[in-house]
N, C-alpha and C positions, 0 to 999 in steps of 0.2 A: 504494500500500500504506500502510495505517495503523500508524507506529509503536505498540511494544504497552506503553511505558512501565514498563518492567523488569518485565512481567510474562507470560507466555506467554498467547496469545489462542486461538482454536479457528475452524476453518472444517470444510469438506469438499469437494469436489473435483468440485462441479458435478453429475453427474447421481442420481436418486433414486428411488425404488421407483415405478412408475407403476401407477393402478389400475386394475383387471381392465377397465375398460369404456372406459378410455384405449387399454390394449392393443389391445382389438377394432376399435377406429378406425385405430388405427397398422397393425394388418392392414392392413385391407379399403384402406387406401391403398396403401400398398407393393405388394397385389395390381391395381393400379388398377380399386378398385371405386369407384361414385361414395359419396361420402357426402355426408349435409344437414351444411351451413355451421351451419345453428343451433346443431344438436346437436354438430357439432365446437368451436365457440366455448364452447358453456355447458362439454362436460365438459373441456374446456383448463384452462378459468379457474377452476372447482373443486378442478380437482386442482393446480395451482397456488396456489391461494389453501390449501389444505391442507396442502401441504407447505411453504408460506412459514410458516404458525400451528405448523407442527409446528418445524421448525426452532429458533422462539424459545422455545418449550413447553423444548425440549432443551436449549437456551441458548448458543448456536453465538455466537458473538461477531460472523461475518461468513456471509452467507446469499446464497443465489440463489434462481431458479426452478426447480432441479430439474431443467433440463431438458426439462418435461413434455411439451411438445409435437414433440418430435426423434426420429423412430425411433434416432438414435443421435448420439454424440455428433460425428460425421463426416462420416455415408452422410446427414446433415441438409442437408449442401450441394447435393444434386441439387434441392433443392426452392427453391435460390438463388441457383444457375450456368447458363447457358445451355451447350448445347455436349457435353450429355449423353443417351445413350439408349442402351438396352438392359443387356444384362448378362452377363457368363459368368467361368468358371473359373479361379480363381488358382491358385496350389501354396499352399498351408501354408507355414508359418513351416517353417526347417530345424527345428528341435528339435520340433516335432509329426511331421513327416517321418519321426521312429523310431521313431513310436509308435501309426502310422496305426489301429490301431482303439479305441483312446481318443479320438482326435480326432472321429473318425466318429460318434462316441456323444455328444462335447460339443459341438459346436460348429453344430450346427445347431437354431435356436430356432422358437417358432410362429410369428414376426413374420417373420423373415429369416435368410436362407440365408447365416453370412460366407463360407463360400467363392466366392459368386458376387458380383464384384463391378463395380461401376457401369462404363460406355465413356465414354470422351469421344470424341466422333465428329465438335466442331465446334471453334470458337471459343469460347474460356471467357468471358465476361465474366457479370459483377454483375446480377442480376435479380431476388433478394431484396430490396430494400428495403421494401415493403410485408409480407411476411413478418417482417420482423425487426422493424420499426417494430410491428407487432402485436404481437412476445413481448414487446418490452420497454414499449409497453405495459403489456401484461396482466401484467405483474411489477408496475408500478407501481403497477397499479388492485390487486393482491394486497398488496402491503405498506399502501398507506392500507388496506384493508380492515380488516384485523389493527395496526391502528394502532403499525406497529413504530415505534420509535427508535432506528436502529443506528447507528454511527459510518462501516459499511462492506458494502457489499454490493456483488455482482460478478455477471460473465455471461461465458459461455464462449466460445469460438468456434474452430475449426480453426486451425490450424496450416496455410500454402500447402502443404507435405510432407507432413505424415499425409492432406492430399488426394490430394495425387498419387501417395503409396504404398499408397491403398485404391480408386482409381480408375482404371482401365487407359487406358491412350493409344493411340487408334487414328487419332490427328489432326497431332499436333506431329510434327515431323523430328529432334527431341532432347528426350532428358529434359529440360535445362536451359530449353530454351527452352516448354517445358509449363510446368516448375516457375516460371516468374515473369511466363509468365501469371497463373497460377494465383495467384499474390502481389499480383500487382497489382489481381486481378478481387476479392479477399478484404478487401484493403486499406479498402474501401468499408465493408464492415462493422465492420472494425476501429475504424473512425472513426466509424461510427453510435451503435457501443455507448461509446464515449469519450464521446462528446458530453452524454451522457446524465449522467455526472459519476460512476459505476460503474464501478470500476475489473474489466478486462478481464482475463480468462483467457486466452491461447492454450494451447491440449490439442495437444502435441508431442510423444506418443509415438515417436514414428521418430525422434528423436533419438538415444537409447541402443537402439530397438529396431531399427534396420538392420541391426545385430550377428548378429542370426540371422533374416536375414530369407534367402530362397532366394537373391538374387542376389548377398548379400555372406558367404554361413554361409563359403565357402571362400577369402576373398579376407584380405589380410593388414591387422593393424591400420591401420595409418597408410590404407589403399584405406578402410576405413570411416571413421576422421574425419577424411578428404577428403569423406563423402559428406554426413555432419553439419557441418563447417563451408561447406558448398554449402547447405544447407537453413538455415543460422544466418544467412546473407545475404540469403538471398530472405525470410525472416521481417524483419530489420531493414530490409530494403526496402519493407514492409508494413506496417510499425509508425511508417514516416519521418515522420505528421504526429499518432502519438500521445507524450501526454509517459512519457518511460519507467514514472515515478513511479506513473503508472496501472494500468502493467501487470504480471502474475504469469505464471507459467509452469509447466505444469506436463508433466514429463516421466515415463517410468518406461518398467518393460522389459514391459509390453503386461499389460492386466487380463482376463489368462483363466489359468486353475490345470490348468498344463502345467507339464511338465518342467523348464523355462527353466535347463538345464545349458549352452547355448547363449549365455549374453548374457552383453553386454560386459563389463567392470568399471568402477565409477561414478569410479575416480581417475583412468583415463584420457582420460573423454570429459568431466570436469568442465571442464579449459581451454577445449575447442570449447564448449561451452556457455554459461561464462563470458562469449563474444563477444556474446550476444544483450543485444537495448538492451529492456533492462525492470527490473524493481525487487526481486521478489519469485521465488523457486525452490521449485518443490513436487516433493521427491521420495519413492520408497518408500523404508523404512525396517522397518517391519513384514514385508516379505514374508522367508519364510525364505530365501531364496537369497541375500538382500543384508541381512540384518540385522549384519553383520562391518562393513556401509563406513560407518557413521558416520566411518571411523577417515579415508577420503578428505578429509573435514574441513577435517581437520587438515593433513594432506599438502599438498591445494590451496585455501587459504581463497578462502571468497567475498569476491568484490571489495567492495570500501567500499559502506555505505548498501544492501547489499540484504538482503531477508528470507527467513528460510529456515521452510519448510514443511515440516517431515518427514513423513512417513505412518508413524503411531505406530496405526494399527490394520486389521487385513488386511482385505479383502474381498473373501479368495475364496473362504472355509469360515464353515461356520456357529458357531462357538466364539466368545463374545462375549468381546475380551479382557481382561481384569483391569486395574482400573485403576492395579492397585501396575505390572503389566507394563506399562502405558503409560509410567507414572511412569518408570520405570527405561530406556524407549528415548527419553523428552522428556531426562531426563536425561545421557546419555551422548551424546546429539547435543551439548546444550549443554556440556557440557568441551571440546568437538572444536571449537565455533568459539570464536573473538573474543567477549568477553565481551559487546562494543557489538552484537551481532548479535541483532536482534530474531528470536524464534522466533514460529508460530502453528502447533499443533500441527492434525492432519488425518488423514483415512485415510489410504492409497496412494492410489487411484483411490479412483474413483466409484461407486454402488452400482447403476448403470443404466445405463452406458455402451453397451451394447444392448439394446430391448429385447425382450424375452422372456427374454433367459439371465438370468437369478435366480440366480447362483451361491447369494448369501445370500439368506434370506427375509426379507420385507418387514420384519416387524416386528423379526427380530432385525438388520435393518439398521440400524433407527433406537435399538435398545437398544442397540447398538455404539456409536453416536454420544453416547449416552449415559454409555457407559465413556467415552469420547474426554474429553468436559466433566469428568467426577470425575478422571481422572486429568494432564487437566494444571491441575488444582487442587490433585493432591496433590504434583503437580513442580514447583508454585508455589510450596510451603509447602518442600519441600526446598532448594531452589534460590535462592529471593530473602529 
């Protein structure tokens, strides 16, 4: 992570509007249709190369790829684990549970079905390499393109737990002993994308979202951060030959616009959190259900040298937020910590984290990005 030198910097949170003819491709795979290679390569790297130009256009201080070529930011690993095939039926999250025919209306997109989700049928090991070595690549060849000069730019990648909480086990004889597999086989990439000298994402929603997941909605606190400090391990075991300093993290209580009466509170699960060996914390801030816990803060400060990320603009409606309201949530985070505590302000999530669901529309995704940049330039001018 790039200190921001007392001044608040801006990112966003990995995934990005993908266009209509990237879509169609992301089908016809997911359906396993065959597609031409050509035409998968050229429209990747365009719409990559697009959203890298848009990016700087907006003035994002620290940029990725978008995402572009992942049907999601997760179900991306079947196309770089062995040990996988077929598909069927989870339950819903408990807090969708009470509200079955909203869910039924949201949650199924043109690309992919979330309720149907991946098997593991084998042995997990690492098989993306070629795959991966190709995005980051073609992230590369997209930023010479657009001839950036950034001081930082990043790449996402799973969390070993939000795999193996959106991936069913029909292999392993214990969760635990799935879950580091599954860490160890991830590990590989962890260290691909390090190498590259781009400081690393792990996307670890199950962190705070186990809380109302079906098999913990009725179990008692302390039973769920047992289940997130078991999933903090297997992560640090996966991250063992990257330098913390690299890497960011980003958590939150799941990017779809549900009920979410259900999830944890963020001053509880921040100690378990705390354990993981990385540098940078990107949490929601923006969503109305936890716009109150800046105040956790305070309560549990973040440990020395790392950076906090709020998510200071929602992504799950279309209402592009104000950037005085920005101002005023970059704001009130920064009282809450350590004054030495670099901020870089950010949505909650991602604006693509699957594709097809568009909660937001494209373009008002990237004008929200837009408030993002004016408004922690107007909490720069209050604040420093």
């Amino acid at each position: 992570m790039t200190a921001n030198n007392g001044q608040i910097q801006t990112t966003h949170i990995g995934s990005l509007p993908r266009p209509p003819e990237l879509l169609d491709l992301l089908k016809k795979r997911q359906d396993g249709e065959n597609v031409d290679l050509e035409e998968w390569s050229t429209v990747v790297a365009d719409a990559t190369r697009d959203v890298v130009e848009r990016q700087v256009e907006v003035g994002l201080d620290s940029i990725n790829n978008g995402e572009q070529s992942r049907v999601s930011f997760n179900w991306y690993v079947a196309d770089r684990l062995s040990g996988i095939d077929g598909k069927r039926e989870q339950e819903l999250w408990a807090d969708l549970q009470e509200f079955p025919d909203y869910a039924e209306e949201t949650f199924k997109t043109d690309v992919i079905d979330l309720s149907m989700h991946p098997v593991v049928t084998g042995p997990v090991e690492y098989t993306g390499h070629e795959e991966a070595e190709s995005e980051l690549t073609g992230f590369k060849d997209a930023l010479s393109a657009v001839d950036v000069g950034l001081e930082e730019t990043f790449i996402t990648s799973a969390s070993p737990s939000v795999v193996t909480a959106t991936h069913a086990n029909d292999y392993y004889d214990s969760y635990e002993e799935y879950l580091f597999a599954v860490a160890e086989a991830m590990a590989e990439e962890y260290e691909l994308v390090a190498e590259t000298g781009v400081t690393l994402q792990i996307d670890a929603p199950e962190l705070l979202t186990v809380g109302h997941t079906a098999a913990f909605a009725d179990e008692p606190l302390e039973e769920v951060k047992g289940a997130t400090r078991l999933h903090v391990e297997a992560l640090n075991e996966a991250l063992s030959n990257v330098p913390e300093e690299q890497v960011r993290l980003h958590t939150c209580w799941g990017s779809y616009e549900g009920p979410h009466h259900l999830d944890t509170d963020l001053v509880e699960m921040l100690p378990e959190i705390y354990e993981a060996d990385i540098s940078g914390l990107s949490i929601e801030q923006a969503n109305p259900r936890h716009q109150h816990e800046y105040r956790a803060f305070t309560e549990q400060p973040l440990p020395d040298g790392w950076t906090l990320i709020p998510g200071v603009v929602d992504v799950k409606t279309n209402v592009i937020d104000h950037p005085e309201t920005i101002a005023d949530r970059l704001e009130r985070v920064a009282e809450a910590v350590d004054d030495s505590t670099p901020l870089v302000a950010a949505p909650d999530c991602g604006f693509g984290t699957q594709a097809g669901l568009g909660m937001v529309d494209p373009e008002i995704a990237w004008a929200k990005l837009e408030a993002l940049v004016e408004g922690a330039e107007i909490a720069n001018e209050r604040i420093y």
